[in-house]
PLY file of the C-alpha trace (Angstrom):
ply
format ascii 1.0
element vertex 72
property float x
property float y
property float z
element edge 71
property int vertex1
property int vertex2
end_header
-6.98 12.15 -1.53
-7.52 10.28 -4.96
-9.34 12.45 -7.58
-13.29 12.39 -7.02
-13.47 9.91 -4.17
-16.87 8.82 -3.50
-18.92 9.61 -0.15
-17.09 6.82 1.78
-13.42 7.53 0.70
-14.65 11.20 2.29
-15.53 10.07 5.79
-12.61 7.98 5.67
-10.43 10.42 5.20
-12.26 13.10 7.29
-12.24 10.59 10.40
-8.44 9.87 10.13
-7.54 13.53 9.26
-9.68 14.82 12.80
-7.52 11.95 14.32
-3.90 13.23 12.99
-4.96 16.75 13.65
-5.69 15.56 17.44
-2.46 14.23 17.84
-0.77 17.15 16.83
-0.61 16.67 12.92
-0.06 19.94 11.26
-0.66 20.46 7.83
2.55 22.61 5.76
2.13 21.41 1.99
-1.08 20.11 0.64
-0.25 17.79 -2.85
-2.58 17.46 -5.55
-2.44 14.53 -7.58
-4.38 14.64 -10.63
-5.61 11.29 -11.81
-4.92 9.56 -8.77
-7.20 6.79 -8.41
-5.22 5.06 -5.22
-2.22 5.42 -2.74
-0.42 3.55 -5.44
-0.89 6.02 -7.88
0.03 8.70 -5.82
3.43 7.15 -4.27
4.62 6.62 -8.42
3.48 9.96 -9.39
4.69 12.40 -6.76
7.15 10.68 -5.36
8.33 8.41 -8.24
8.32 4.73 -6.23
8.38 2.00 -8.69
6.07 -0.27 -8.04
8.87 -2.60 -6.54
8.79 -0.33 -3.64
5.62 0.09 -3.13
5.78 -3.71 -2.47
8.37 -3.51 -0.68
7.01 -0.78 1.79
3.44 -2.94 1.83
5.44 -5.64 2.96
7.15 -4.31 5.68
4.59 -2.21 6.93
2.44 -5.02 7.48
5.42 -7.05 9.48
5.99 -4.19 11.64
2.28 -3.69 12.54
1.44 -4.72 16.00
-0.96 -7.64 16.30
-4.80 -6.65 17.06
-6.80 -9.57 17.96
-10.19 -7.45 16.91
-9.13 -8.72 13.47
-8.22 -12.39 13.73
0 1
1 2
2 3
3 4
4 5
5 6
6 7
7 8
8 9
9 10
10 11
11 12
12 13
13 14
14 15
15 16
16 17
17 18
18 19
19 20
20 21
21 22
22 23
23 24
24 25
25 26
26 27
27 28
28 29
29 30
30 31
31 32
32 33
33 34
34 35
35 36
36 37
37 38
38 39
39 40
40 41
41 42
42 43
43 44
44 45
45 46
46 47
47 48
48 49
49 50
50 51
51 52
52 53
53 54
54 55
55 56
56 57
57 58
58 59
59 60
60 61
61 62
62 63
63 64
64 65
65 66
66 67
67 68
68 69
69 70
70 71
């Protein structure tokens, strides 16, 4: 969770959180990234990806996603 998300970044991330929990999801180490204000952020700060992979990982995740036609 970025730092001070806003009311809608909060249900967001309630809804998928209930979801992971429900499919077995258990929480062992929580991260804190101060001054977070995106995923990006957080990928180069605690985990040090350049921005190259970030890309990279963008990229592929959205050629391995499986087609939905709700969003044509």
């Amino acid at each position: 969770m970025k730092m001070n998300p806003n009311p809608q970044e909060v249900d967001l991330f309630d809804r998928i959180f209930l979801n992971m929990i429900t499919l077995g999801y258990q929480e062992e180490k929580r991260i804190i990234c101060e001054g977070a204000n995106s995923t990006d952020d957080i990928a180069m700060n605690v985990f040090e990806w350049t921005e190259d992979e970030i890309e990279r990982s963008k990229i592929q995740s959205l050629r391995n996603q499986p087609h939905d036609s709700r969003f044509d």
